[in-house]
C-alpha positions in Angstrom: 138.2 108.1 117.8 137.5 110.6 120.4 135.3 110.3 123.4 132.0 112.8 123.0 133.8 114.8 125.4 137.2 115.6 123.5 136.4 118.2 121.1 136.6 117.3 116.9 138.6 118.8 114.7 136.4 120.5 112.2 139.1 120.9 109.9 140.0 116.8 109.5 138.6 115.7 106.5 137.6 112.3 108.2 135.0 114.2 110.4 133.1 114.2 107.3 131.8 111.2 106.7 130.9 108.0 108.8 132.9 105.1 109.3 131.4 101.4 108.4 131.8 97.8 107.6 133.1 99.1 103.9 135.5 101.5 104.8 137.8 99.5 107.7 137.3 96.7 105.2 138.8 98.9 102.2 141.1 100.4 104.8 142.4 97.1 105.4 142.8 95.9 102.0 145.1 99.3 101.1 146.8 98.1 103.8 147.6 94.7 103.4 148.3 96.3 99.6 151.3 98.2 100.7 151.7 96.9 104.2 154.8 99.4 105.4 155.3 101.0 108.8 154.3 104.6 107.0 151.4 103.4 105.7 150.0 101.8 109.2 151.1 105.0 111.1 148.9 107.1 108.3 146.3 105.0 109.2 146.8 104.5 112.8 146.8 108.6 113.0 143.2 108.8 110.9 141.5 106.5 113.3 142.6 108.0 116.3 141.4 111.6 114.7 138.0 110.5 113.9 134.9 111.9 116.1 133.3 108.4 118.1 130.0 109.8 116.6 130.9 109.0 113.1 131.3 105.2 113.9 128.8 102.6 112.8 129.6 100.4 116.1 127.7 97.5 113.7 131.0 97.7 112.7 133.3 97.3 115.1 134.5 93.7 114.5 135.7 95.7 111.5 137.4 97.9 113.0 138.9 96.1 115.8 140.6 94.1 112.9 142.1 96.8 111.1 143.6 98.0 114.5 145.4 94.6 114.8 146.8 94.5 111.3 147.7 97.9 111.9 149.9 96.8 115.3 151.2 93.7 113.9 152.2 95.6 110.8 154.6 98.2 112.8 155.1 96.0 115.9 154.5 96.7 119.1 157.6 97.5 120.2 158.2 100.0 117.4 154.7 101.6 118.4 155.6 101.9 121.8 159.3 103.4 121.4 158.6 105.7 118.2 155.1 106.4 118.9 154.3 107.4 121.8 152.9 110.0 121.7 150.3 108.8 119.3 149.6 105.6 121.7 148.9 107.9 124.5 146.7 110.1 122.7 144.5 107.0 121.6 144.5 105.8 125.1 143.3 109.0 126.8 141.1 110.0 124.1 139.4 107.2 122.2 136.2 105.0 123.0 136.5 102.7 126.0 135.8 99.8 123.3 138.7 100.8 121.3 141.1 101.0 124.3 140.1 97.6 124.9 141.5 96.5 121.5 144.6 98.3 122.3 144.8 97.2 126.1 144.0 93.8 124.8 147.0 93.5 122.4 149.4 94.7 125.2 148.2 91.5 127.1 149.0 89.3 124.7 152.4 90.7 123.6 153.6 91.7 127.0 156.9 90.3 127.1 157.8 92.0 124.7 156.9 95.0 126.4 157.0 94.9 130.0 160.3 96.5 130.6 159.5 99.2 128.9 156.2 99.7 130.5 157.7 99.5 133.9 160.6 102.1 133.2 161.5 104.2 130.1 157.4 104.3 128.6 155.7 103.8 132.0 153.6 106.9 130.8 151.8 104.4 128.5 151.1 102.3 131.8 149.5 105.3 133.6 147.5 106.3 130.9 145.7 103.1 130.6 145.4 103.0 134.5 144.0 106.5 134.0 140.9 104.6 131.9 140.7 101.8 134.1 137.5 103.6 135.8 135.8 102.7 132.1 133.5 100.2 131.8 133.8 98.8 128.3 138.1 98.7 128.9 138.0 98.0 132.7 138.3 93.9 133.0 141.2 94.3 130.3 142.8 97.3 132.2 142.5 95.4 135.7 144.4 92.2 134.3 147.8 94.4 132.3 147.7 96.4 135.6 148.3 93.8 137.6 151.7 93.4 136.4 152.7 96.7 137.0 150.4 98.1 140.5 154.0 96.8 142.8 155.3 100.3 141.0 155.0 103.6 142.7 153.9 105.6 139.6 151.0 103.6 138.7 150.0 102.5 142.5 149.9 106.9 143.2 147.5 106.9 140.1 145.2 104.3 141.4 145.1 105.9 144.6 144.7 108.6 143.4 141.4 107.7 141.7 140.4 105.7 144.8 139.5 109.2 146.4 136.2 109.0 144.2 133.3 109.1 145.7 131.6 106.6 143.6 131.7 103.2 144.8 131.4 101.9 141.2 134.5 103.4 140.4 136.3 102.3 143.3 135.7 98.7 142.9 136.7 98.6 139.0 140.3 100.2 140.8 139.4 97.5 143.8 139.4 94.6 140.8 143.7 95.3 140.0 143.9 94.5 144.1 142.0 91.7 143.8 144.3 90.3 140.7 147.4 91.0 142.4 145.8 89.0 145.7 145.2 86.0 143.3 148.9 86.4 142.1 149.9 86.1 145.8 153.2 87.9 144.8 155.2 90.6 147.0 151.3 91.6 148.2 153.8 93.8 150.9 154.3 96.3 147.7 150.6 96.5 147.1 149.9 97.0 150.6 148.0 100.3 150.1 146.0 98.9 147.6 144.8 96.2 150.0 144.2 98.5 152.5 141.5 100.5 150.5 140.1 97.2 149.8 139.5 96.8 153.6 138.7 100.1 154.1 135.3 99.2 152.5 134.9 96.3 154.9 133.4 99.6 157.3 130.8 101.1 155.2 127.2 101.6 156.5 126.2 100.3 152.9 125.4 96.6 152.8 126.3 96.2 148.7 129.5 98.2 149.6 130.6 95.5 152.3 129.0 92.3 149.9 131.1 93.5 147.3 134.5 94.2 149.3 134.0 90.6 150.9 133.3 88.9 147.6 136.7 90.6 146.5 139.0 89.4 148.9 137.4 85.7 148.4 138.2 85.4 145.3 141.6 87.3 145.6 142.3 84.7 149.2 141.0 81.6 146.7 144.4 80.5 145.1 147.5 81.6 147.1 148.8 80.3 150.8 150.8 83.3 150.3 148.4 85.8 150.3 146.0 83.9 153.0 149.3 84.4 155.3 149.5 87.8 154.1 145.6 88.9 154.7 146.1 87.3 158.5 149.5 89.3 159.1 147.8 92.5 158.3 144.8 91.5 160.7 142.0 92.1 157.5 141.0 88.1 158.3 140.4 89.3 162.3 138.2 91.8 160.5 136.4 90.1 158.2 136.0 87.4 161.6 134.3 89.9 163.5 131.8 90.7 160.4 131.3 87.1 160.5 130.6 86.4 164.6 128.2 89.4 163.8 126.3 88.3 161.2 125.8 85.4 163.0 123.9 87.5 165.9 122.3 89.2 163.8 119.8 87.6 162.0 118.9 90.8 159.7 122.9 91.1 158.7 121.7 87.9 156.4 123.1 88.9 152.8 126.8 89.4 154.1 126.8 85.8 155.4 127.1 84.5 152.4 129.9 86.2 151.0 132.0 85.5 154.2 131.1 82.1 154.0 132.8 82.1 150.7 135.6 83.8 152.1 136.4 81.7 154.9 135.7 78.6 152.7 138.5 80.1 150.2 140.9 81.3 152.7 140.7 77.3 154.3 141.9 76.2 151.1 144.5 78.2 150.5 145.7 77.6 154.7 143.9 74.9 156.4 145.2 76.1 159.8 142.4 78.6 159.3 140.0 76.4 160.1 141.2 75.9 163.8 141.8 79.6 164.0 138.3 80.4 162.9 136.6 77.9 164.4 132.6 79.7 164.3 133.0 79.6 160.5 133.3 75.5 160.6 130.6 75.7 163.2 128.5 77.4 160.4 129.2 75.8 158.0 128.3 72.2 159.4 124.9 73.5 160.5 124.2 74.5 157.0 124.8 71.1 155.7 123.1 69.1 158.4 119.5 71.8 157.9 120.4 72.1 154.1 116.7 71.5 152.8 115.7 74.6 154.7 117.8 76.4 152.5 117.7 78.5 149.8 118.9 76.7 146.7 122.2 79.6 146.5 122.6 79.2 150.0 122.5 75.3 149.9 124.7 75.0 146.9 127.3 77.1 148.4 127.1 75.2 151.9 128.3 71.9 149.7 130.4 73.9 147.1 132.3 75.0 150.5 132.7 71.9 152.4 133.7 70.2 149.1 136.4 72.5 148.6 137.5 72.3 151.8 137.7 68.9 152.6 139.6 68.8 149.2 143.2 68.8 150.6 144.7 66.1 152.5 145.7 68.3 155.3 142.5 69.5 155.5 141.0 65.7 155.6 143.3 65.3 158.5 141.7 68.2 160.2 138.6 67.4 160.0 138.7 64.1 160.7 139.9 64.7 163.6 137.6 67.6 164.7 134.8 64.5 163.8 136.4 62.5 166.9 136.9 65.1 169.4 133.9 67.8 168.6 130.2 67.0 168.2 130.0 69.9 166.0 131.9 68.7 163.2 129.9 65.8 162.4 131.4 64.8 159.0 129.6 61.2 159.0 125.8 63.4 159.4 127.6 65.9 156.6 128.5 63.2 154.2 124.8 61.5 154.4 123.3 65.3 154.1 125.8 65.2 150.8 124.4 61.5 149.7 120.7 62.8 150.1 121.2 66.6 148.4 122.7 64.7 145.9 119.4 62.2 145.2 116.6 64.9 145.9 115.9 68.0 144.5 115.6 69.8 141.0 118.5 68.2 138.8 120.8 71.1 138.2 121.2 71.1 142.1 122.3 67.9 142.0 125.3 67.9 139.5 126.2 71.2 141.5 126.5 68.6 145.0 128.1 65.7 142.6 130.4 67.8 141.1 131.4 69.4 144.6 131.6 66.3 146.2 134.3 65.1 143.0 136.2 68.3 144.4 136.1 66.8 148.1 137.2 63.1 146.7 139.6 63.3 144.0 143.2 63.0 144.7 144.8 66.3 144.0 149.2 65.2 144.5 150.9 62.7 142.6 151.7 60.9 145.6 148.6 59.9 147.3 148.8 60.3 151.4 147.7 57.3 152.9 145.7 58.5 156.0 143.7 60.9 153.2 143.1 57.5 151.5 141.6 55.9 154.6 139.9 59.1 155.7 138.2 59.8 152.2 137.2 56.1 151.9 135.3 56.4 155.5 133.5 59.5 153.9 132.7 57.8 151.3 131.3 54.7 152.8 129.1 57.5 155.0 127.2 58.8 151.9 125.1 55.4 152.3 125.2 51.7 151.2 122.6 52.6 148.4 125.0 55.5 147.1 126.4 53.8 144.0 123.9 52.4 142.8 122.4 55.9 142.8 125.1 57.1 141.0 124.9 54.2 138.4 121.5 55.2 137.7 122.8 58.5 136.6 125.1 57.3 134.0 121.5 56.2 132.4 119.7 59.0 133.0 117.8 61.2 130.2 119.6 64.4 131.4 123.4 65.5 129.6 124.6 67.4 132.1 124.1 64.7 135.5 125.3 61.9 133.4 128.6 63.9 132.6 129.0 64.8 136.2 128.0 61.4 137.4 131.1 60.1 135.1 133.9 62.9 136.5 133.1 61.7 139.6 133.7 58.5 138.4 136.9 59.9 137.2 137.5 61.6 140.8 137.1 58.5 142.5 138.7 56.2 140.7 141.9 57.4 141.9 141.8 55.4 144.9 141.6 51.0 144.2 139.0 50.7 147.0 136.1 52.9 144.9 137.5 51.1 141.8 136.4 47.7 143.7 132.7 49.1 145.3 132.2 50.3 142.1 133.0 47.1 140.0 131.2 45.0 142.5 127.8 46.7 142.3 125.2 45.9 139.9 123.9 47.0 136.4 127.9 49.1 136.8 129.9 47.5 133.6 126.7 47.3 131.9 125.8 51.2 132.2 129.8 51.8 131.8 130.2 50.0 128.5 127.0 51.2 126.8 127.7 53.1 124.2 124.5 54.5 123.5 123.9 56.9 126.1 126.3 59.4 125.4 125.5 61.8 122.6 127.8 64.4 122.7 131.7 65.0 122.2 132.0 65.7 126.1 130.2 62.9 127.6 131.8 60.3 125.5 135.2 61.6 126.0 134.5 61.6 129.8 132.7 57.9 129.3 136.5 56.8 127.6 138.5 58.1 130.5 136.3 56.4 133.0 137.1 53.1 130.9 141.0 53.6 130.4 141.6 53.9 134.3 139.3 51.1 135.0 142.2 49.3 132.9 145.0 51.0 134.2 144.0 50.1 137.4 144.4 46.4 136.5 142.0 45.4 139.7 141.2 41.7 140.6 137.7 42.9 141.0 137.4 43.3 137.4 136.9 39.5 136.1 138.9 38.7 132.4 135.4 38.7 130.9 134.9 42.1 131.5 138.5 43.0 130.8 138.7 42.1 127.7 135.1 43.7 126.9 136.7 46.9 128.4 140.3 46.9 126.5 137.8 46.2 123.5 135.8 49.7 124.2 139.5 51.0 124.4 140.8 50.1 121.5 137.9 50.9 119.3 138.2 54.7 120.3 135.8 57.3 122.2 134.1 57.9 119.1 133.2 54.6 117.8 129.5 54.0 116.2 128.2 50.2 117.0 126.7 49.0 113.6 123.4 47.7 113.5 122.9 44.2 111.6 121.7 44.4 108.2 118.8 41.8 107.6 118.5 41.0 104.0 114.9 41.0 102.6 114.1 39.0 99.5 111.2 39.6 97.6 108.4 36.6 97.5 
């Protein structure tokens, strides 16, 4: 299945006729028929002949699952090793969407391979980094690659392509860098990679720099190692001086965002960040304290952010202690802004702020730190006396989506006794808990039967015997128990 650039062979009798639902399915059956390695090679060799233009693409489920029967008949391993050839042919000539079957089944069977892709086949490797500038096979290509982009071979070819003077291009290559940052591993190997990345931090093109920022959010989202990493290389210096400019210059408006959500990433993965870049905190608070002059994007990433950074216990620490010694880190002014975002506004804004402020709440180690207890508590008591009661009129409310986020709060804050106690003390709470008839779906009744079994685990004095015993009942009947109404017999006059 050759690209319409690759040239057909007019002499192949398969170039005569098109390709459909019947024939992969026929093409299948023969196989399963007489399912030998000759027999799948045969047919592995007529695919990869035929012209792209003779496909019916209605087809390609089809076809997609003839080329995995085919693979699992001969193994992958056996492909690789006796094959080769033929696999690179398919990968350098066939249809993006069929590399992406192939690229695909690497993925999943890549233990199997990887030593083979790294050393003795690495051609195999190269050519599908060689495709990786294809739409239709790029995500696919970007995750195999990052196991391999540490080797020379295959980081030269990605450079390589890097000289391309299309910035669409570039960033599918720019995706492998940002895998490999989320990976956090040896980044020291991949250094040139990262480099280009940055390198696009200095274009006069606004959707150039977006993009590039964007990338090294998510890539700085999961790793302390490559946080450390991106402020060895000074790349966070330069992404702070986009930042300090953006907030002098009003008109720079659409990068702030994205840096934002880098700095709001990079503080989770290091909280000393947030002392080291202290105009991003600055930012950030003013955001939440003027959040209904927002933009609903803007507004939901000001609480997505703080939520995730105040998530840690470290960074708790930090910022309460920023609240006693700086007036610009109010977090009692932030937490009511959260408690009021979180009753006003259209309804899919709010379960954005509930679910963000379950991020900022929930106890994320096994061992919970004591001064993060205290300090989350005090935030909590800042959203407002009449908070739960708010959030108990949620578990009611008409709409799927709040109530199930208004529960998994529930869940979040349930891991510390003294919400367990606010919660069981305040009215109308058992009564919406135990209700079985508000949940409809799988999800919110599964979240509803959770919220019950730590209310029991917890074993809290607040909750009376009465209410014990109605809640071990709800327990023991099972998440997906049906109250039966009473049947009233009618007898005829």
């Amino acid at each position: 299945m050759r690209d319409n650039n690759v040239d057909s062979n007019a002499g192949s009798p398969t170039n005569d006729s098109t390709y459909n639902v019947d024939t992969f399915y026929e093409m299948k059956q023969r196989l399963l028929t007489e399912r030998t390695e000759a027999k799948a090679i045969e047919m592995l060799q007529k695919l990869l002949s035929h012209n792209v233009e003779h496909i019916d693409w209605d087809a390609f489920p089809d076809l997609k699952d003839l080329i995995i029967c085919i693979l699992d008949t001969v193994g992958l391993v056996s492909v690789t090793e006796k094959h080769q050839i033929l696999v690179l042919n398919g990968i350098n000539n066939s249809h993006p969407k069929v590399v992406d079957v192939l690229v695909d089944y690497y993925i999943r069977h890549i233990n199997e391979v990887y030593e083979m892709l790294a050393n003795s086949h690495i051609a195999v490797t190269i050519a599908f980094a060689r495709r990786v500038c294809d739409f239709d096979c790029a995500g696919s290509i970007a995750v195999l690659l990052t196991r391999f982009a540490s080797l020379k071979l295959v980081q030269d070819e990605l450079l390589n392509q890097l000289n391309s003077n299309r910035a669409e291009i570039r960033f599918r290559i720019h995706q492998v860098t940002t895998l490999v940052m989320k990976k956090g591993d040896d980044l020291h190997k991949t250094g040139d990679l990262i480099s280009r990345l940055a390198e696009e931090l200095e274009s006069t093109d606004i959707l150039i720099q977006i993009n590039a920022v964007e990338m090294f959010a998510d890539g700085a989202s999961q790793k302390t190692s490559t946080a450390k990493y991106l402020l060895s290389t000074g790349i966070v210096d330069q992404l702070n001086r986009l930042f300090i400019q953006c907030t002098e210059q009003p008109d720079a408006g659409f990068l702030y965002p994205a840096l934002i959500k880098f700095f709001g990433h990079l503080s989770v993965a290091n909280v000393e960040c947030l002392s080291q870049f202290p105009k991003f905190l600055d930012s950030l608070f003013d955001l939440i304290y003027h959040f209904d002059r927002l933009d609903a994007s803007l507004r939901l990433l000001a609480f997505d952010t703080l939520g995730a950074v105040g998530s840690t216990d470290c960074a708790k620490k930090f910022l309460d202690r920023q609240h006693n010694n700086s007036t610009q880190c109010d977090m009692r002014r932030a937490m009511n802004a959260f408690s009021v975002a979180i009753a006003s506004g259209p309804i899919d804004l709010r379960v954005r702020h509930i679910n963000a402020l379950s991020m900022m709440l929930e106890v994320k180690d096994e061992v919970e730190d004591a001064d993060a207890d205290v300090i989350a508590q005090k935030w909590f008591n800042w959203l407002g006396e009449t908070f739960p009661s708010i959030v108990i009129s949620y578990l009611s409310k008409p709409f799927n989506d709040i109530r199930i986020s208004s529960l998994r709060l529930l869940l979040a804050l349930f891991d510390h006794n003294w919400a367990i106690r606010i919660f069981c003390s305040a009215a109308g709470f058992l009564v919406s808990i135990l209700n079985r008839n508000t949940e409809r779906n799988a999800e919110g009744k599964q979240c509803k039967y959770d919220v019950i079994c730590k209310l029991i685990d917890s074993g809290d004095s607040m909750i009376s015997p009465e209410d014990m015993t109605r809640l071990k009942m709800y327990r023991r009947e099972g998440v997906f128990y049906v109250e039966r109404n009473p049947q009233v017999d009618m007898e005829n006059d």
